[in-house]
MARKE-559950 format. One record per residue (C-alpha): x, y, z; residue in one letter. Coordinates in steps of 0.1 Angstrom, whole numbers, padded with zeros to 4 digits, always signed. Layout:
N
rec east=X, north=Y, up=Z, type=a
...
This chain:
296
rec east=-0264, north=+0411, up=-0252, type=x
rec east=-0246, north=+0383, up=-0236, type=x
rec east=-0258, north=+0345, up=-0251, type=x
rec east=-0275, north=+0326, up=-0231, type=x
rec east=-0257, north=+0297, up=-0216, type=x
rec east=-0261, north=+0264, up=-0198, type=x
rec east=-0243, north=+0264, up=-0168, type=x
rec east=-0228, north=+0232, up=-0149, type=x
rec east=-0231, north=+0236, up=-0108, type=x
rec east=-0199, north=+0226, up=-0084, type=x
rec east=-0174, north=+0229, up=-0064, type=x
rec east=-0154, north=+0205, up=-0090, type=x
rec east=-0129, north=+0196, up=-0065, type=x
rec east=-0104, north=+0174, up=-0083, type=x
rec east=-0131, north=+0176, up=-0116, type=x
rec east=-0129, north=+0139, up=-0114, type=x
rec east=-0153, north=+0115, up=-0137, type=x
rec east=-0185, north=+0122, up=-0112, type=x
rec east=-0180, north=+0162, up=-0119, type=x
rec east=-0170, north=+0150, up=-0153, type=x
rec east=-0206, north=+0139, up=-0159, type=x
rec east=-0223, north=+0172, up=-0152, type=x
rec east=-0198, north=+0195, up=-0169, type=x
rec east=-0204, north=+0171, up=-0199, type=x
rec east=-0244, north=+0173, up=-0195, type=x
rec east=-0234, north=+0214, up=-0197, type=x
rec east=-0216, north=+0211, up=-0225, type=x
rec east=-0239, north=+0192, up=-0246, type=x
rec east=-0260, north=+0223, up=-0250, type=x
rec east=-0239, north=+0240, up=-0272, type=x
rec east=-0257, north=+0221, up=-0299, type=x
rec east=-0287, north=+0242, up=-0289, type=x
rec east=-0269, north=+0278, up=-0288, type=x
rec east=-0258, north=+0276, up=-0254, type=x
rec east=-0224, north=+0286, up=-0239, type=x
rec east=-0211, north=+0258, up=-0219, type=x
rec east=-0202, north=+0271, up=-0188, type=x
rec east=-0194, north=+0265, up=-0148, type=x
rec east=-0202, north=+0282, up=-0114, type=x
rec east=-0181, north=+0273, up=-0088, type=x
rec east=-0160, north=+0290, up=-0060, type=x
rec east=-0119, north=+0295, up=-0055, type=x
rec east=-0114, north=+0264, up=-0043, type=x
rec east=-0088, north=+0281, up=-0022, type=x
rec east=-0112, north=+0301, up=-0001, type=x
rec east=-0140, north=+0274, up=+0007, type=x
rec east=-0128, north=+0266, up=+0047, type=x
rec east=-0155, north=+0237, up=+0055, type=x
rec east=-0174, north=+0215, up=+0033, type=x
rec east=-0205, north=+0200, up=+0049, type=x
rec east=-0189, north=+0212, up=+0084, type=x
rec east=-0158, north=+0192, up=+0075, type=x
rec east=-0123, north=+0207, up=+0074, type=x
rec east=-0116, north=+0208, up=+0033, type=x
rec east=-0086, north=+0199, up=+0021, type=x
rec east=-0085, north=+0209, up=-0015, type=x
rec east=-0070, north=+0179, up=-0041, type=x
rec east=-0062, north=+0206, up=-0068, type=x
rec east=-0053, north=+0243, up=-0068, type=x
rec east=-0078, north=+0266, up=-0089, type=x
rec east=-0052, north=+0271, up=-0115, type=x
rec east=-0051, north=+0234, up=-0125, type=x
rec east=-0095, north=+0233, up=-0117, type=x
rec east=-0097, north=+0261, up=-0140, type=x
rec east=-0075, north=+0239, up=-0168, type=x
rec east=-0094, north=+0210, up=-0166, type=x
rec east=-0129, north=+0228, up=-0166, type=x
rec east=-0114, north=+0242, up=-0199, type=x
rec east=-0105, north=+0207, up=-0211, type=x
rec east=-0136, north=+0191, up=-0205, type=x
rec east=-0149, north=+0216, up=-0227, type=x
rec east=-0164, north=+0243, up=-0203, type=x
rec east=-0162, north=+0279, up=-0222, type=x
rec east=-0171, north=+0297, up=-0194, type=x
rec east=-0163, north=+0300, up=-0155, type=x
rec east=-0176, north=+0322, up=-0130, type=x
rec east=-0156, north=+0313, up=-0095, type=x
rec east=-0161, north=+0338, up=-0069, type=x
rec east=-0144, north=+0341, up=-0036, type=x
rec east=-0162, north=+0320, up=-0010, type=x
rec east=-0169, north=+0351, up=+0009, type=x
rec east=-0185, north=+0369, up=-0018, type=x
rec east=-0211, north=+0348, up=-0019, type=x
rec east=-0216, north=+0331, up=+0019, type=x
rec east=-0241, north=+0357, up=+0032, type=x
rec east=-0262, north=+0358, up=+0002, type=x
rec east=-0298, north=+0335, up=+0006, type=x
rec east=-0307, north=+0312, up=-0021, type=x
rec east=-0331, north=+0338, up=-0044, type=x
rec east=-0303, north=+0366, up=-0043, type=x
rec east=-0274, north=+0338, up=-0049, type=x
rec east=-0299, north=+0328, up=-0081, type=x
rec east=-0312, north=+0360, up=-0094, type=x
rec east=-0273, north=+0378, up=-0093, type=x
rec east=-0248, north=+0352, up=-0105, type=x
rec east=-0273, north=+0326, up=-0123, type=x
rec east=-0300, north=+0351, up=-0139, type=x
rec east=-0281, north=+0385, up=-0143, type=x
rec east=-0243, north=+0376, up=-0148, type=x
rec east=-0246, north=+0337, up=-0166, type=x
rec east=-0279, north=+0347, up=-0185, type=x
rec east=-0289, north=+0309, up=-0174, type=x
rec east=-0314, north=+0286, up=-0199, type=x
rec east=-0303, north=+0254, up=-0184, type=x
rec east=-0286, north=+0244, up=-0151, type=x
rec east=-0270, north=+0209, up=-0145, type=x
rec east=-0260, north=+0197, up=-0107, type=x
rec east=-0256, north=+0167, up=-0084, type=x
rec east=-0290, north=+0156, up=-0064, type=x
rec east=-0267, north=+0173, up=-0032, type=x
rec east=-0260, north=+0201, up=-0045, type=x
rec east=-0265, north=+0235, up=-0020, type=x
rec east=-0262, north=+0268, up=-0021, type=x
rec east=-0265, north=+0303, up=-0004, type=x
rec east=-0260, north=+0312, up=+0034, type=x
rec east=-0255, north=+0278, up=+0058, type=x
rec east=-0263, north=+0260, up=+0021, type=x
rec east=-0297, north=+0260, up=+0035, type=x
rec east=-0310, north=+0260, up=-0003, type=x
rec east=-0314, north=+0228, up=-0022, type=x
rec east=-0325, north=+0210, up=-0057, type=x
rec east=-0362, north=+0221, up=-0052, type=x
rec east=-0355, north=+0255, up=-0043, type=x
rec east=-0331, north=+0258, up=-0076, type=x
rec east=-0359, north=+0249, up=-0097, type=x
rec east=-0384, north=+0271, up=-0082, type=x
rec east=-0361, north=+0297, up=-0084, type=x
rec east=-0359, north=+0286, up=-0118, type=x
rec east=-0395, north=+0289, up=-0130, type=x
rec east=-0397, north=+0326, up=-0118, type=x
rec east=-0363, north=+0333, up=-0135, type=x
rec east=-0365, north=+0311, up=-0166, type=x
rec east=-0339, north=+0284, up=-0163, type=x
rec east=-0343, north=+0248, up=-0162, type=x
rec east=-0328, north=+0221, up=-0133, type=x
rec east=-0316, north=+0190, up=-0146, type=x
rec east=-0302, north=+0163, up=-0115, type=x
rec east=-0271, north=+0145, up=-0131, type=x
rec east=-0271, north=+0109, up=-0115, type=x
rec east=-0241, north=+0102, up=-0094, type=x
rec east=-0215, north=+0082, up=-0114, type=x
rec east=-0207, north=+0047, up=-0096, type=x
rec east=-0173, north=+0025, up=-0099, type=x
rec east=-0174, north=-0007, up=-0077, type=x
rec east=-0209, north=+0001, up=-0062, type=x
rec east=-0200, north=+0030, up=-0047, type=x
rec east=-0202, north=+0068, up=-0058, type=x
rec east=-0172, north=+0084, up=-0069, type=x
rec east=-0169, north=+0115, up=-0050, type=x
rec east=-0138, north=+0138, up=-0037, type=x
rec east=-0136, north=+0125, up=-0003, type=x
rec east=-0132, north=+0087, up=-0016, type=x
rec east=-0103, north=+0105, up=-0039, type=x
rec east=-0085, north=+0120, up=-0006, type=x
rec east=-0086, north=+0089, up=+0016, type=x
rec east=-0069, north=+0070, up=-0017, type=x
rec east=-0045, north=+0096, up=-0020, type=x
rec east=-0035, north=+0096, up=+0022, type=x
rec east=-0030, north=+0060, up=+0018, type=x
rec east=-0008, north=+0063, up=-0012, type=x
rec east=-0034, north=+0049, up=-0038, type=x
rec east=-0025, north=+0066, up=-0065, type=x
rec east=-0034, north=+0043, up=-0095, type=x
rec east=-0069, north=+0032, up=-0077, type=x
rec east=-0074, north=+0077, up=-0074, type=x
rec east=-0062, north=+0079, up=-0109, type=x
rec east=-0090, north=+0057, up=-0120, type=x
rec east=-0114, north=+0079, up=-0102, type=x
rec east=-0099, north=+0111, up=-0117, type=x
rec east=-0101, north=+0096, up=-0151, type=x
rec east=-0067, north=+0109, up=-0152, type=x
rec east=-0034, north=+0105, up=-0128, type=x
rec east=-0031, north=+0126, up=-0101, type=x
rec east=-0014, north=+0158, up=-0105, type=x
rec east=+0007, north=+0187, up=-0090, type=x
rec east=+0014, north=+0221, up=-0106, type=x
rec east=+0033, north=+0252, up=-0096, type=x
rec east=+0066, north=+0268, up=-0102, type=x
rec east=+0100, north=+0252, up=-0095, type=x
rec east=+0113, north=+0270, up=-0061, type=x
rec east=+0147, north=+0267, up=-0043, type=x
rec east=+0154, north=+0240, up=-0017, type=x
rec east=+0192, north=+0235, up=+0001, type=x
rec east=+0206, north=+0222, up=-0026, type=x
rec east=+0214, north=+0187, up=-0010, type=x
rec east=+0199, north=+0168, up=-0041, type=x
rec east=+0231, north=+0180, up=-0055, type=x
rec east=+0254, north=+0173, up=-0033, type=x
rec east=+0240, north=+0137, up=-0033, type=x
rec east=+0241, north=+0138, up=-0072, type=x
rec east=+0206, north=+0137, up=-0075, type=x
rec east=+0199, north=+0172, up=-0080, type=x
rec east=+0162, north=+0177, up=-0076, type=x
rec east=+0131, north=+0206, up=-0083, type=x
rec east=+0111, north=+0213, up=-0058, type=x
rec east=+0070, north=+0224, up=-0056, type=x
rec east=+0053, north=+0229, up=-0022, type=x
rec east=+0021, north=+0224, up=-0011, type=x
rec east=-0005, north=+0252, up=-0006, type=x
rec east=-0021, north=+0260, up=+0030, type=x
rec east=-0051, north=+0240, up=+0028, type=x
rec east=-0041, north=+0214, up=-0002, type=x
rec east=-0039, north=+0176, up=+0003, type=x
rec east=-0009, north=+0159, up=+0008, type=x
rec east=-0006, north=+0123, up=-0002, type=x
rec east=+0009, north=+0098, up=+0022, type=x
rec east=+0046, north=+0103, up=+0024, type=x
rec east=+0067, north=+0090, up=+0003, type=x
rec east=+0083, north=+0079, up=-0032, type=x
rec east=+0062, north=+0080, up=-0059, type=x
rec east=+0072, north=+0075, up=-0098, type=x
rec east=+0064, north=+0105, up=-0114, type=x
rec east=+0059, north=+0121, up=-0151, type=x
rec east=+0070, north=+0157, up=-0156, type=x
rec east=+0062, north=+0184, up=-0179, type=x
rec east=+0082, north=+0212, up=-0184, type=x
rec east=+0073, north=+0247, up=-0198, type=x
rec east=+0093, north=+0238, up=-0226, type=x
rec east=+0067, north=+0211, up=-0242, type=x
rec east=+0094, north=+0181, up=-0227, type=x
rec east=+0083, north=+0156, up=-0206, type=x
rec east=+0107, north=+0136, up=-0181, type=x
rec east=+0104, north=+0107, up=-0164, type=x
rec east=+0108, north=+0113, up=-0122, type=x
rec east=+0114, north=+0101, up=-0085, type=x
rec east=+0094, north=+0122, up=-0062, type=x
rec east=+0091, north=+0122, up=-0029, type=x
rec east=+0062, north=+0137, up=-0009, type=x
rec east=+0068, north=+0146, up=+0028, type=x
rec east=+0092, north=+0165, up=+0050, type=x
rec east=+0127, north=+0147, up=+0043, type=x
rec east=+0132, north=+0134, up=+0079, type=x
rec east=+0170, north=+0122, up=+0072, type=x
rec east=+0182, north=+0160, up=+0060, type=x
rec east=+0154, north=+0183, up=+0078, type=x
rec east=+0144, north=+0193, up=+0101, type=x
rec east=+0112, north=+0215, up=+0092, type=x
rec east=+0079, north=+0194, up=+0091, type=x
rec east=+0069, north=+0213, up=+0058, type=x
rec east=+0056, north=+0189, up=+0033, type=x
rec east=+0071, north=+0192, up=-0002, type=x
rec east=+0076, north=+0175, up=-0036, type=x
rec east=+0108, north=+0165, up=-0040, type=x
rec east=+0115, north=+0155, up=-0077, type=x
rec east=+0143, north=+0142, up=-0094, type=x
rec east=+0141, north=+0143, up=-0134, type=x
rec east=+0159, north=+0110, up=-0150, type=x
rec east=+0186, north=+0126, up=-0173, type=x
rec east=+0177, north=+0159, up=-0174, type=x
rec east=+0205, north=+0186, up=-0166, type=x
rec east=+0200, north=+0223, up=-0165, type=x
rec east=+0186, north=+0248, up=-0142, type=x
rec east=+0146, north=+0251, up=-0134, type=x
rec east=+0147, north=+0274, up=-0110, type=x
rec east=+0119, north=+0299, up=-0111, type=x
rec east=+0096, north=+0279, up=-0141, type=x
rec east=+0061, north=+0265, up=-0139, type=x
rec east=+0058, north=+0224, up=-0142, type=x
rec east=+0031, north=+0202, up=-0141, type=x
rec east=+0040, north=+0164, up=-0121, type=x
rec east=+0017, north=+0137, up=-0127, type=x
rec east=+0021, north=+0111, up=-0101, type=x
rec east=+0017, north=+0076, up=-0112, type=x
rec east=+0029, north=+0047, up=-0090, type=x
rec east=+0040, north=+0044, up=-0049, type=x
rec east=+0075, north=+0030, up=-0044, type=x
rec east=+0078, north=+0031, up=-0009, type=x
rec east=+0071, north=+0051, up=+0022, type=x
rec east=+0092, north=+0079, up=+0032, type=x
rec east=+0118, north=+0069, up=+0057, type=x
rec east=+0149, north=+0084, up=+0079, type=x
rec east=+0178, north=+0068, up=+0070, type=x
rec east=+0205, north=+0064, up=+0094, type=x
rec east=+0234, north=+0080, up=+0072, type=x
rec east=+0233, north=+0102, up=+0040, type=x
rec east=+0247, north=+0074, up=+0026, type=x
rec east=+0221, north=+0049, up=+0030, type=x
rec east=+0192, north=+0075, up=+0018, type=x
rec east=+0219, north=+0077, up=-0019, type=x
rec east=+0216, north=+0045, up=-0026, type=x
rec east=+0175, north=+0043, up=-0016, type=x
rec east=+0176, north=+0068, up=-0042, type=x
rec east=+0196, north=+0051, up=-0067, type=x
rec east=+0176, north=+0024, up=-0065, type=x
rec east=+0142, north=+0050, up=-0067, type=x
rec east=+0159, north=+0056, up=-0099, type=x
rec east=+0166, north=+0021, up=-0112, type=x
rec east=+0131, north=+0010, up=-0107, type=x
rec east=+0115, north=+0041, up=-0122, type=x
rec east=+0140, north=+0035, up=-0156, type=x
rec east=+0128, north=+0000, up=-0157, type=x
rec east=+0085, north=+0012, up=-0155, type=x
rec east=+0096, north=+0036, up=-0181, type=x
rec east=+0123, north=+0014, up=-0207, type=x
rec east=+0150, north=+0038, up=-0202, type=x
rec east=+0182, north=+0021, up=-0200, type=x
């Protein structure tokens, strides 16, 4: 028989310190027996939020780390779809009751579920008394007065506020995925580069030069220049990517996962009149980034 578990409710988008809250409320209950555990849904899949475009702040592969960090032993994370035509009791009785074996649930006061999210809160814990599990409303965690929530995390990040999202995160902001070919100019300007796109659907900060940490499969972590956006002095394509130039590393990453924490904007990105002029924009990228980080 599968243990009984306590069960933190979310789309965790970004798990940032508000989702942090409930998933720790979750996890608390291991004291009492319980498997700490999360429902939420491929973030991936999820079109709209509250009728509202979404565009996603982390991929499920790096959602699915950080559940794990923060302790979560558990995730269930069906498709969107799987789910979207199921009312509230069905949504309740299959994933919550039969598959989860649910003693405890944990959410925000907003949270909704089933088809058109047309159940809320009360209906959870109604749902709960016929099915044996608890409700407990996690308060919304504040910074400055207001609530932290995903969509205060996206506007940051459009306007380049890294540092100001990183303190909402509770950690920096992050990319993740595996190194893919670009043209190859990095290394004809002697700044030869790695390269991780963005996902249909994902967030793109505001464009441009960020100083970045990144961490290799290897265990090694380099200091880096990155730049976010389409590279309007050498492209033409309007397909955002992150551009990332390791200080002192040489070797070939072609092909490997890494993991990019972005820390601090330099400056927007810009088209540069001659190749020369966007080398020595680079260079000094680079100088300022050594400096931040005491290399010499």
């Amino acid at each position: 028989m599968q243990q009984a578990s306590a069960v933190a409710l979310g789309l965790f988008d970004g798990v940032h310190i508000g989702h942090r809250a409930v998933l720790a409320a979750a996890v608390a209950c291991k004291a009492e027996g319980l498997v700490p555990s999360a429902f939420t849904m491929q973030t991936t899949s999820v079109q709209l939020k509250r009728g509202e475009p979404l565009q996603f702040l982390y991929s499920d592969t790096i959602k699915q780390r950080l559940l794990v960090e923060s302790g979560i032993q558990q995730v269930v994370c069906p498709m969107f779809a799987d789910i979207a035509s199921m009312d509230g009791e069905t949504f309740c009785r299959t994933y919550l009751q039969e598959k989860m074996h649910a003693k405890k649930l944990f959410c925000g006061k907003d949270f909704r579920f089933g088809k058109y999210a047309a159940w809320g809160v009360a209906d959870l814990q109604q749902f709960g008394r016929q099915m044996g599990f608890t409700v407990e409303v996690v308060e919304a965690v504040q910074q400055s007065g207001d609530v932290i929530s995903s969509s205060r995390i996206r506007k940051m990040l459009a306007d380049g506020k890294v540092e100001q999202a990183a303190d909402l995160l509770g950690a920096p902001y992050q990319l993740e995925g595996v190194i893919q070919h670009g043209a190859a100019l990095g290394r004809t300007l002697q700044f030869p580069t790695i390269n991780l796109p963005f996902a249909a659907g994902q967030l793109v900060p505001l464009h441009g030069v960020y100083r970045t940490k990144v961490f290799l499969k290897d265990g090694s972590h380099w200091d880096g220049v990155t730049n976010i956006g389409v590279k309007p002095t050498v492209s033409e394509e309007q397909i955002p990517i992150a551009e990332t130039h390791l200080l002192g590393y040489h070797g070939d990453l072609y092909g490997q996962p890494c993991r990019i924490e972005v820390l601090e904007f330099l400056r927007r990105e810009q088209k540069f009149a001659s190749l020369e002029q966007l080398k020595a924009a680079i260079a000094n990228d680079m100088e300022i980034v050594r400096q931040a980080a005491g290399c010499h």
